[in-house]
VEXPALO-830505 format. One line per field, with one value per residue: residue number from 1; x, y, z of N, C-alpha, C, O in turn. Coordinates in Angstrom, 2 decimals. Atoms other than C-alpha are relative to their C-alpha. Example, Ala and Ser with C-alpha at 12.3 -4.5 7.8 and 13.67 -1.06 7.14 Angstrom:
num <- [1  2]
n_u <- [0.89  -0.82]
n_v <- [-1.19  -1.19]
n_w <- [0.00  -0.06]
ca_u <- [12.30  13.67]
ca_v <- [-4.50  -1.06]
ca_w <- [7.80  7.14]
c_u <- [0.90  -0.77]
c_v <- [1.20  1.09]
c_w <- [0.00  0.73]
o_u <- [1.94  -0.26]
o_v <- [1.18  2.20]
o_w <- [0.66  0.90]
END
This chain:
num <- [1  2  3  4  5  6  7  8  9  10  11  12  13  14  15  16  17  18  19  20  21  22  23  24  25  26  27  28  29  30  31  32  33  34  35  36  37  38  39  40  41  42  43  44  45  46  47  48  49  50  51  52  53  54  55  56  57  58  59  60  61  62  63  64  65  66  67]
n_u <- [-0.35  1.29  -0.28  0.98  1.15  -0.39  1.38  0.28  1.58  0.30  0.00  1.04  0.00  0.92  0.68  1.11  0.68  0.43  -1.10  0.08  -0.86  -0.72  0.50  -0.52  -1.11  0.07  -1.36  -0.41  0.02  1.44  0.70  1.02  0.25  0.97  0.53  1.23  0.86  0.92  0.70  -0.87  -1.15  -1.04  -0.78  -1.33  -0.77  -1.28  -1.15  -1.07  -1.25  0.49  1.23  -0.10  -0.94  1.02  1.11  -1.11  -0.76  0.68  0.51  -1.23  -0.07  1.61  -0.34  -1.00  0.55  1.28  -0.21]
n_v <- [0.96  0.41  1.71  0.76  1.40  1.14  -0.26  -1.45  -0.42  -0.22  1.06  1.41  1.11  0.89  0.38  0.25  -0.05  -1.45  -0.98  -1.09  -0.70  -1.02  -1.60  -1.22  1.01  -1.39  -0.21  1.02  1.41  0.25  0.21  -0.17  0.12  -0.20  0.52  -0.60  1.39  -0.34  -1.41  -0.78  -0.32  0.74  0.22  -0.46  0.82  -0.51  0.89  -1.05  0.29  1.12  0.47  -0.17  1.06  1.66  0.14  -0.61  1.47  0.85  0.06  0.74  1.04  0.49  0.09  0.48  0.95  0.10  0.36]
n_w <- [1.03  0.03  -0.42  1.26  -0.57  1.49  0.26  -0.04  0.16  1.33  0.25  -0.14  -0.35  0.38  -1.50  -0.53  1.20  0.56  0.22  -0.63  0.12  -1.05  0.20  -0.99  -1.06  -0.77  -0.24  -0.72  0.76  0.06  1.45  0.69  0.98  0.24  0.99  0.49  0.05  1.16  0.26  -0.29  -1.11  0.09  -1.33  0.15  -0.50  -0.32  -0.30  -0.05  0.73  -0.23  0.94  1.40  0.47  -0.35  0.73  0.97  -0.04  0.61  1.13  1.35  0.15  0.76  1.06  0.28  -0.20  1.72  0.99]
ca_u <- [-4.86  -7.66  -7.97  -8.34  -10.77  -10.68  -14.25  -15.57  -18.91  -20.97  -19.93  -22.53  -22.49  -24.60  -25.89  -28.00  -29.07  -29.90  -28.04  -26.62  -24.98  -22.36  -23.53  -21.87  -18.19  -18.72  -16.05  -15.54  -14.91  -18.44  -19.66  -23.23  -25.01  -28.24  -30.88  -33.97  -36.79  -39.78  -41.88  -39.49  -37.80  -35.11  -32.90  -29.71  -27.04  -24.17  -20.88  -17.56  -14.38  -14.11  -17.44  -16.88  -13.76  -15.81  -18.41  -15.84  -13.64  -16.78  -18.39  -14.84  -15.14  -18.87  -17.54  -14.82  -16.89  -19.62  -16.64]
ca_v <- [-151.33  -153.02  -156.84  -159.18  -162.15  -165.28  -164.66  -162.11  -159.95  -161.28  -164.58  -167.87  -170.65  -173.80  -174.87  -177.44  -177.32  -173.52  -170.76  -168.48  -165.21  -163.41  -160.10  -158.32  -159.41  -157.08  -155.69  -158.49  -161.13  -161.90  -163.44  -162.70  -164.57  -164.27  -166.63  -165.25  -167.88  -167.48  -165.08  -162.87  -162.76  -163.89  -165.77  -164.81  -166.67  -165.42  -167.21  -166.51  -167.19  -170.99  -171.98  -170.72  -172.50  -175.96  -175.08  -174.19  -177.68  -179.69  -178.59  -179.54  -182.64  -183.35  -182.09  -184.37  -187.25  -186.82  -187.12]
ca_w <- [-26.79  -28.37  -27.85  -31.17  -31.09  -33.03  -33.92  -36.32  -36.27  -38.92  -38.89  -38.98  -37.20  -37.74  -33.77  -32.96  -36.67  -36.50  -38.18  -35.57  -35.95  -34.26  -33.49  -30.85  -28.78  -25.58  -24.03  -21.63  -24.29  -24.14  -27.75  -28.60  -30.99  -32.32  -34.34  -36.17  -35.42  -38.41  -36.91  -36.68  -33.42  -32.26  -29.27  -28.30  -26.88  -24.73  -24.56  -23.23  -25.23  -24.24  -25.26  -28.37  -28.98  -27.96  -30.33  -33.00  -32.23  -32.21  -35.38  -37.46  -35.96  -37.23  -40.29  -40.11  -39.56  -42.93  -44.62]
c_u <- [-1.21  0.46  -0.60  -0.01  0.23  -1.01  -0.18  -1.23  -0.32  0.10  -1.02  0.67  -1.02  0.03  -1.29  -1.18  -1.10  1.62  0.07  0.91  0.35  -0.01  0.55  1.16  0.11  1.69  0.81  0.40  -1.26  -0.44  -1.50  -0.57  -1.09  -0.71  -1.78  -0.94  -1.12  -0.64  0.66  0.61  0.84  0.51  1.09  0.82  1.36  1.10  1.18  0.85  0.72  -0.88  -0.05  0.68  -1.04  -0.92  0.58  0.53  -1.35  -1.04  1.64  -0.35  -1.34  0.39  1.04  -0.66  -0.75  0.77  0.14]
c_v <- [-0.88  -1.81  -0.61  -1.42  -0.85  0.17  1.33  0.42  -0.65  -1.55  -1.41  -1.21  -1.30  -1.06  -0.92  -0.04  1.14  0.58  1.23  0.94  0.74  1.12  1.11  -1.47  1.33  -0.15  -1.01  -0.86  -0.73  -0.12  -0.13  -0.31  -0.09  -1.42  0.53  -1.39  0.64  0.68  0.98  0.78  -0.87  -0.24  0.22  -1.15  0.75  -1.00  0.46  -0.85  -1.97  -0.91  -0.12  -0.55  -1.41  -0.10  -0.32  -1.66  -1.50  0.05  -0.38  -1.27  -1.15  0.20  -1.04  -1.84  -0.35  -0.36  -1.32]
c_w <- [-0.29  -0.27  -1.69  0.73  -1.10  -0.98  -0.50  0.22  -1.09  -0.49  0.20  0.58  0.04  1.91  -0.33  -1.15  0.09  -0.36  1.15  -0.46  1.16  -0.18  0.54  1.17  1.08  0.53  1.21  -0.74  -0.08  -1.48  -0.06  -1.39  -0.12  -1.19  0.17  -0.15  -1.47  0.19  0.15  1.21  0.12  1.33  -0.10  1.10  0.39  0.02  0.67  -0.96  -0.26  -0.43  -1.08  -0.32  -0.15  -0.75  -1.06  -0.36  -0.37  -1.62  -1.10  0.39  -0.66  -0.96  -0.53  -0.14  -1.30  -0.65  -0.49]
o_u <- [-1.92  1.46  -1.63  0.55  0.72  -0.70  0.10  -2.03  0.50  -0.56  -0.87  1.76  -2.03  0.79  -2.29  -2.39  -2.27  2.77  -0.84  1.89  -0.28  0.45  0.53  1.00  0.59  2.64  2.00  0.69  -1.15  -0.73  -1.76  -0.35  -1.51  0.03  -2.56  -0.75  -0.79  -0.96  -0.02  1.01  0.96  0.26  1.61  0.26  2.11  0.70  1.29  0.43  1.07  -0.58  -0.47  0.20  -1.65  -1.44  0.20  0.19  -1.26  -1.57  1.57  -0.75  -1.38  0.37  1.22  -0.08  -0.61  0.36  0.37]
o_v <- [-1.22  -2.40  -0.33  -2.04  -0.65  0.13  2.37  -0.49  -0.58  -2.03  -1.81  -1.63  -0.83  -1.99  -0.57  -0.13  1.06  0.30  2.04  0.49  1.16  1.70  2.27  -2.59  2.42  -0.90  -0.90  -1.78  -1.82  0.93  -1.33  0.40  -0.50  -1.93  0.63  -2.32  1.69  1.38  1.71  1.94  -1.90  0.58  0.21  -1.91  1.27  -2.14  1.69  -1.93  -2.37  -1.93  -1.12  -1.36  -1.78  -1.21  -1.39  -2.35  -2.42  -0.94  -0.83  -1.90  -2.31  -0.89  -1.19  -2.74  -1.43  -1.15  -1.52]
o_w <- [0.66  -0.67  -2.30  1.63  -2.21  -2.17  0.10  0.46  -2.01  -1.41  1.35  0.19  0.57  2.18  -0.94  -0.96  -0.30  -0.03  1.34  -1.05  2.13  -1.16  0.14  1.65  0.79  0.36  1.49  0.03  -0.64  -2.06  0.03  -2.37  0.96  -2.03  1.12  -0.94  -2.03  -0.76  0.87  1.28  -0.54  2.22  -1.22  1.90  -0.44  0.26  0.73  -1.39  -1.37  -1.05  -1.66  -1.11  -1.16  -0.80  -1.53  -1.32  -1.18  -2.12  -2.24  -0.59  -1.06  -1.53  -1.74  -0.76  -1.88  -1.50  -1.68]
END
């Protein structure tokens, strides 16, 4: 049975005032996201499921705040 995630591939997130993307959710629940620095590589960032929520919850509330 295959597990759904809240999170899709493909999706952006705004970190730390970079854009990261979600690139790969391994089969652990493991979220992988990626940001392309200017010379063209890039850091990655693992998370688990948790994290991501917390990232998730605090960027509404920064958004919630500008307004």
């Amino acid at each position: 049975m295959k597990r759904k995630y809240n999170y899709e591939i493909g999706s952006s997130y705004n970190i730390n005032h970079k854009e990261w993307i979600l690139s790969e959710i391994t089969f652990k629940g493991i979220y992988v996201l990626h940001h392309e620095k200017i010379k063209g590589t890039y850091q990655t960032m693992r998370l688990t499921e948790s994290e991501m929520n917390n990232i998730i919850r605090t960027m509404r509330i920064f958004e919630m705040n500008k307004k």
